[in-house]
C-alpha positions as CSV (number, residue, x, y, z in Angstrom):
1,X,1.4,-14.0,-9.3
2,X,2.0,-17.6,-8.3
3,X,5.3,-16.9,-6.8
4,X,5.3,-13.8,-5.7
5,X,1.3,-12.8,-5.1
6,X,-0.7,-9.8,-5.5
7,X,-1.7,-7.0,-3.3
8,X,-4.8,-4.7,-4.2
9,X,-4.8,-0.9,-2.5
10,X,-7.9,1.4,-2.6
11,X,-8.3,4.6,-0.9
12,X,-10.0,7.6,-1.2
13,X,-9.0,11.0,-1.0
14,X,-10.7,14.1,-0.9
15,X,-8.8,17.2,-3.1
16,X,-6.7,18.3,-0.6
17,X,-4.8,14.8,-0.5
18,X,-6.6,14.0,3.1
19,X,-8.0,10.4,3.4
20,X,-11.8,10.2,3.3
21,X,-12.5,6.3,4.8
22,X,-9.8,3.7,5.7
23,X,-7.9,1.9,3.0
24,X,-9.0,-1.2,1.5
25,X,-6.1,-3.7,1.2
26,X,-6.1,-7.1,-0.1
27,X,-3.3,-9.6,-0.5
28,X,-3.5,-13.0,-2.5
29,X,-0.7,-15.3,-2.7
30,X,1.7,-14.0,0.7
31,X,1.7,-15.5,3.7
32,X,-0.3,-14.3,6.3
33,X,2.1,-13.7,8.9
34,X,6.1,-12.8,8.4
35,X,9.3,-14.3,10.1
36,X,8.7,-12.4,13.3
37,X,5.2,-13.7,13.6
38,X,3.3,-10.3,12.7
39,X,0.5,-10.2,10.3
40,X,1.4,-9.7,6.5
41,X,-1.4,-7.6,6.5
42,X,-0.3,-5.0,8.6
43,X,2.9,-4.6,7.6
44,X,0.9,-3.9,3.9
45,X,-1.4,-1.3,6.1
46,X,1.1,0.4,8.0
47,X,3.5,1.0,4.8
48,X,0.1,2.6,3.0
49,X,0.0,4.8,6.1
50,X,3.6,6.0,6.3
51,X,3.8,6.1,3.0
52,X,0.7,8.9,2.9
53,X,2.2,10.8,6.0
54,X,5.7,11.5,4.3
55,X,4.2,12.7,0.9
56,X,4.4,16.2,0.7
57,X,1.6,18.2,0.5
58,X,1.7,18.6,-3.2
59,X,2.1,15.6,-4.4
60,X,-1.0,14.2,-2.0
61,X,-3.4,15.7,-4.5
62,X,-1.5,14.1,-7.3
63,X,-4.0,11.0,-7.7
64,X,-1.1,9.2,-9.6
65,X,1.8,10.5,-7.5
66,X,0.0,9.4,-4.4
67,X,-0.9,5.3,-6.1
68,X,2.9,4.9,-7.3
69,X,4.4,5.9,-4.0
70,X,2.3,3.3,-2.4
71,X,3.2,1.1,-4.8
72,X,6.7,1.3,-3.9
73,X,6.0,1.9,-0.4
74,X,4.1,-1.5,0.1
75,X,6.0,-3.8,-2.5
76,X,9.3,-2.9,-0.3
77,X,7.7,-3.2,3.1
78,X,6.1,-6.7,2.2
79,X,9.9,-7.8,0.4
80,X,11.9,-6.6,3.4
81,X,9.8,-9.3,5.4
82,X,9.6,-11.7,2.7
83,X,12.3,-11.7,0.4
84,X,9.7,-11.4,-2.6
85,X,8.5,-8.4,-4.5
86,X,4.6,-9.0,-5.1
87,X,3.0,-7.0,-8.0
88,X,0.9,-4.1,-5.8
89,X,-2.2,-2.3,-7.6
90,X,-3.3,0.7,-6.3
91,X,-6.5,2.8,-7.2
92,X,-6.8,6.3,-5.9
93,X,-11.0,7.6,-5.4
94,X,-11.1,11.5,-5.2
95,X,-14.5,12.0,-3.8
């Protein structure tokens, strides 16, 4: 975790796949901001976004489908901007 840090996800999801409350994000170990001066932190929170509008419908209510593609989705948005692939943890809530 020491050289390439840590991101923890959580969302929640109702049945359907649709997003019940924001996502929780945290990152430990990355900078805070990237080359271009934006915020590591939204770069993470945008990719969790994208990543939940291009899933197809059937695979939204796939708890396990939906946490790996944000895996991927926010290890290679936070490496694009920083070179580094940090180990990303997501947990999936279906309320």
């Amino acid at each position: 975790m020491a050289f390439s840090g840590m991101v923890m996800v959580s969302i929640a999801v109702d049945e359907k796949g649709q997003l019940v409350a924001d996502p929780e994000l945290e990152l430990q170990g990355i900078p805070e901001l990237t080359a271009d001066g934006a915020p590591m932190f939204k770069v993470a929170t945008d990719a969790v976004m994208q990543t939940l509008e291009t899933l197809p419908r059937a695979r939204r209510r796939d708890p396990d489908s939906v946490a790996e593609a944000i895996r991927r989705g926010v290890r290679a948005a936070i490496a694009s901007h920083w070179r580094k692939k940090p180990n990303v943890t997501v947990h999936v809530l279906v309320v």
